[in-house]
Backbone bond lengths (Angstrom), bond angles and torsions (degrees), N, CA, C in turn:
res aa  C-N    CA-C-N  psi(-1)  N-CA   C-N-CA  omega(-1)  CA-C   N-CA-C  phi
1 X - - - 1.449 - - 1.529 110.85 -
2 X 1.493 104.15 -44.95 2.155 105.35 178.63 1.457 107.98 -66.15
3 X 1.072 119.76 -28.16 1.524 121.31 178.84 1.564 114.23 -78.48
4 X 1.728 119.39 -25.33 1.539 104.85 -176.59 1.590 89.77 -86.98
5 X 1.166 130.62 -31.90 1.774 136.86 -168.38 1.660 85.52 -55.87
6 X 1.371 126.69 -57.07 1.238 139.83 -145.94 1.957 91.46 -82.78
7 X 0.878 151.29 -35.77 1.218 171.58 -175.40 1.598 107.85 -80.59
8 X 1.336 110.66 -35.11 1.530 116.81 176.68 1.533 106.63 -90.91
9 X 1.226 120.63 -34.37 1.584 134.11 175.42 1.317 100.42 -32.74
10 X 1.408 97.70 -80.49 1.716 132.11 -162.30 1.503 84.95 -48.50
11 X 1.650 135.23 -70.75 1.505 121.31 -138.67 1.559 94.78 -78.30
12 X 1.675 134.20 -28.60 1.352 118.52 155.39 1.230 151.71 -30.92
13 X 1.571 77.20 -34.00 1.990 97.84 -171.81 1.333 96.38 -105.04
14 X 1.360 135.10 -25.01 1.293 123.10 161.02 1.442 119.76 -74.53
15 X 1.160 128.21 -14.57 1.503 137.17 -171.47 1.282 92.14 -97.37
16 X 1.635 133.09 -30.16 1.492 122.14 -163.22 1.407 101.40 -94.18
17 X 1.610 113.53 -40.85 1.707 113.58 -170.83 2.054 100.17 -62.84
18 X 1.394 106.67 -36.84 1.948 97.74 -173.20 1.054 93.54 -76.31
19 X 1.360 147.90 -7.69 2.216 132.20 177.31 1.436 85.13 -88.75
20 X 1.751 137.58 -60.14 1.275 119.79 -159.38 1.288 148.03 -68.46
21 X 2.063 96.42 -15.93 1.749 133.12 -154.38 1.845 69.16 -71.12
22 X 1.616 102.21 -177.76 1.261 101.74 165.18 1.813 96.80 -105.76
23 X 1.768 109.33 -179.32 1.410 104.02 -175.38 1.682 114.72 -91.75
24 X 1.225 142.23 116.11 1.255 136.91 171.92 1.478 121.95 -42.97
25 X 1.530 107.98 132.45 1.275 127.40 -172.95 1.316 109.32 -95.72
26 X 1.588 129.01 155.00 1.315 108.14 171.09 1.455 65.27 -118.02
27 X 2.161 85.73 159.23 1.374 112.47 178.78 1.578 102.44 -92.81
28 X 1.631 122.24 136.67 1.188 133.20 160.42 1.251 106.57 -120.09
29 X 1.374 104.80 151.11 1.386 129.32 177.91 1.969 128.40 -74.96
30 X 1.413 103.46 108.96 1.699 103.07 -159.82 1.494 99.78 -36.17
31 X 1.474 93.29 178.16 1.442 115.92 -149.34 1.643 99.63 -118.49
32 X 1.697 105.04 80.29 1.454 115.29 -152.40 1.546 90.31 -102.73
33 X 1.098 110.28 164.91 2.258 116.86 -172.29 1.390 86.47 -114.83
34 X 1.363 127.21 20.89 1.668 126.11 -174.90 1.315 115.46 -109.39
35 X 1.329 130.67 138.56 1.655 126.26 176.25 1.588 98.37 -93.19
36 X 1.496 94.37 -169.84 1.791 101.83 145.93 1.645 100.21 -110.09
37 X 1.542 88.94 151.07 1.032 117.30 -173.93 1.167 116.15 104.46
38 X 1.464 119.55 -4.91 1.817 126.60 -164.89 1.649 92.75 -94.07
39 X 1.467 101.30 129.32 1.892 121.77 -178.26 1.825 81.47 -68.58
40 X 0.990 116.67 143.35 1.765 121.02 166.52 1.491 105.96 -147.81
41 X 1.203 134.70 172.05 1.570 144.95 -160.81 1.959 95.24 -136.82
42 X 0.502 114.32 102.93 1.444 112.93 -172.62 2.116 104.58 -121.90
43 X 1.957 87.51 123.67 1.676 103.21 -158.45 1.044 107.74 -95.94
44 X 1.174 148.85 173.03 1.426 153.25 173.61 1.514 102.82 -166.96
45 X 1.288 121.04 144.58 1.396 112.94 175.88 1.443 117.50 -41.29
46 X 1.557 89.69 114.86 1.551 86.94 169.05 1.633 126.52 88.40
47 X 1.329 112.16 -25.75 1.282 133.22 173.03 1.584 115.01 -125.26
48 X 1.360 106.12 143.00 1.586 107.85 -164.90 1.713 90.56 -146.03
49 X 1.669 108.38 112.59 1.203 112.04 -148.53 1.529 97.57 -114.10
50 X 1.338 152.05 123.13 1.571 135.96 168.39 1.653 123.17 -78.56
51 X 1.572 107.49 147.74 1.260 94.30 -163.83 1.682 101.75 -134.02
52 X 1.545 126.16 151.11 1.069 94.90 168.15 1.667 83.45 -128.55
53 X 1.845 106.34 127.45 1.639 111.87 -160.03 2.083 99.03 -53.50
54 X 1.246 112.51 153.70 1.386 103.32 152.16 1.437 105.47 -122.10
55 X 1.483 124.07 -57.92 1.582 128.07 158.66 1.220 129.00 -119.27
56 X 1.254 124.44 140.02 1.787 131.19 155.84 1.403 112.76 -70.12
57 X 1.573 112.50 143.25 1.357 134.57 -176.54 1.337 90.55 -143.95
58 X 1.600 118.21 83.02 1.356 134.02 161.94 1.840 105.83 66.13
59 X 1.463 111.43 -89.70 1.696 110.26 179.77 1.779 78.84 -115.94
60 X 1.063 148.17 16.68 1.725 119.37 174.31 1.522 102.35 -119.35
61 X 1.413 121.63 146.98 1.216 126.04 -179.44 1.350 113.36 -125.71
62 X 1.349 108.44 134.76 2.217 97.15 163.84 1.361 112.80 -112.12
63 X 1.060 90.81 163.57 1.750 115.69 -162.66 1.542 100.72 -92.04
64 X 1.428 111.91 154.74 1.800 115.99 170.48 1.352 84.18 -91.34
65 X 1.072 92.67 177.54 1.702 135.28 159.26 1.566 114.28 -46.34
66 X 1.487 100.28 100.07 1.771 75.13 157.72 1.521 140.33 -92.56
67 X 1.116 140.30 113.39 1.380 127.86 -168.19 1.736 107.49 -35.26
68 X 1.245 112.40 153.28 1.495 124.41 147.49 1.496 98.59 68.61
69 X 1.568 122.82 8.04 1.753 114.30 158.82 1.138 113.34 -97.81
70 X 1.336 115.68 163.57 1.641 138.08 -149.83 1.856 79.62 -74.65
71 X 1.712 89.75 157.52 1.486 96.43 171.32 1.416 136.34 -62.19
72 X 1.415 118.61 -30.40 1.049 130.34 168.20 1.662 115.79 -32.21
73 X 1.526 100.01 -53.31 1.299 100.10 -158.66 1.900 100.95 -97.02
74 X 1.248 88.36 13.42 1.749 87.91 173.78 1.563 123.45 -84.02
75 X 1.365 106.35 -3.85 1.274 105.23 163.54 1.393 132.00 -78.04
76 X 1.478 118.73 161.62 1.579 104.86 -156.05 1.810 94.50 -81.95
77 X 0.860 107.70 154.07 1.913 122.93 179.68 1.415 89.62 -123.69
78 X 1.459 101.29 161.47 1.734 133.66 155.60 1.521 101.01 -153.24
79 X 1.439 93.25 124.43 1.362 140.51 176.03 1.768 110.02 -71.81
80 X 0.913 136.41 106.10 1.640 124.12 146.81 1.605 113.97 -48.92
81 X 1.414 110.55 127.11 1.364 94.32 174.18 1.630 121.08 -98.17
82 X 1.445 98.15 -19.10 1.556 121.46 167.12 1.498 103.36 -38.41
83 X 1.230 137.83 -72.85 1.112 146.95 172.25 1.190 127.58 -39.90
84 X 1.286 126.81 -43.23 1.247 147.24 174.81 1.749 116.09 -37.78
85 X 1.207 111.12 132.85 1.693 97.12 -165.34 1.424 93.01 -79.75
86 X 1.646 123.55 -56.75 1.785 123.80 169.54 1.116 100.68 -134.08
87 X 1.553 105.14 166.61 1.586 116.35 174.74 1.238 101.57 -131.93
88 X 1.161 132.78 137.42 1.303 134.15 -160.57 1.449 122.75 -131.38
89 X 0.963 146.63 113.63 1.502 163.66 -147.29 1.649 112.36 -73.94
90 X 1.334 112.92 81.73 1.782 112.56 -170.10 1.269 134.97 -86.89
91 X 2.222 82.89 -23.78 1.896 92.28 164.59 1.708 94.79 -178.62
92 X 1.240 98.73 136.96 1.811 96.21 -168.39 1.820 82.10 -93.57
93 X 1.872 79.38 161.68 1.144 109.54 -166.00 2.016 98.30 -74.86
94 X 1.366 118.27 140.05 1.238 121.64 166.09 1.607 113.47 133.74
């Protein structure tokens, strides 16, 4: 009898913890009209930054290299694009 009580426990609490857990999402990547390789202008309050995409990391992107800018800005960046007030389309890639 302690063992079916004990047997009913367990499939409760296993039946109650999978209705209560929440359900897992898979993460996809926003639903951007941008490639890599696409020149883009990307705004932020106040700052209006140019980009030329190399990869997406879900909503963040990094930029290549631009030839012939100061060093500072030769390091690689990633952008949130979530944040971004617009991003704006300056020259598609091709």
């Amino acid at each position: 009898m302690k063992g079916l009580v004990a047997v009913g426990l367990v499939a409760v609490g296993v039946l109650g913890g999978s209705l209560l857990r929440p359900l897992g999402v898979d993460a996809q990547q926003a639903d951007f009209r941008f490639q890599p390789g696409d020149a883009v202008t990307i705004d932020y309050s106040g700052t209006s930054l140019p980009c030329q995409i190399d990869r997406f990391y879900g909503s963040f992107v990094s930029c290549k290299r631009q030839p012939g800018a100061p060093d500072v800005v030769q390091r690689p960046f990633v952008y949130n694009l979530s944040t971004a007030i617009s991003v704006t389309l300056v020259k598609k890639a091709g």
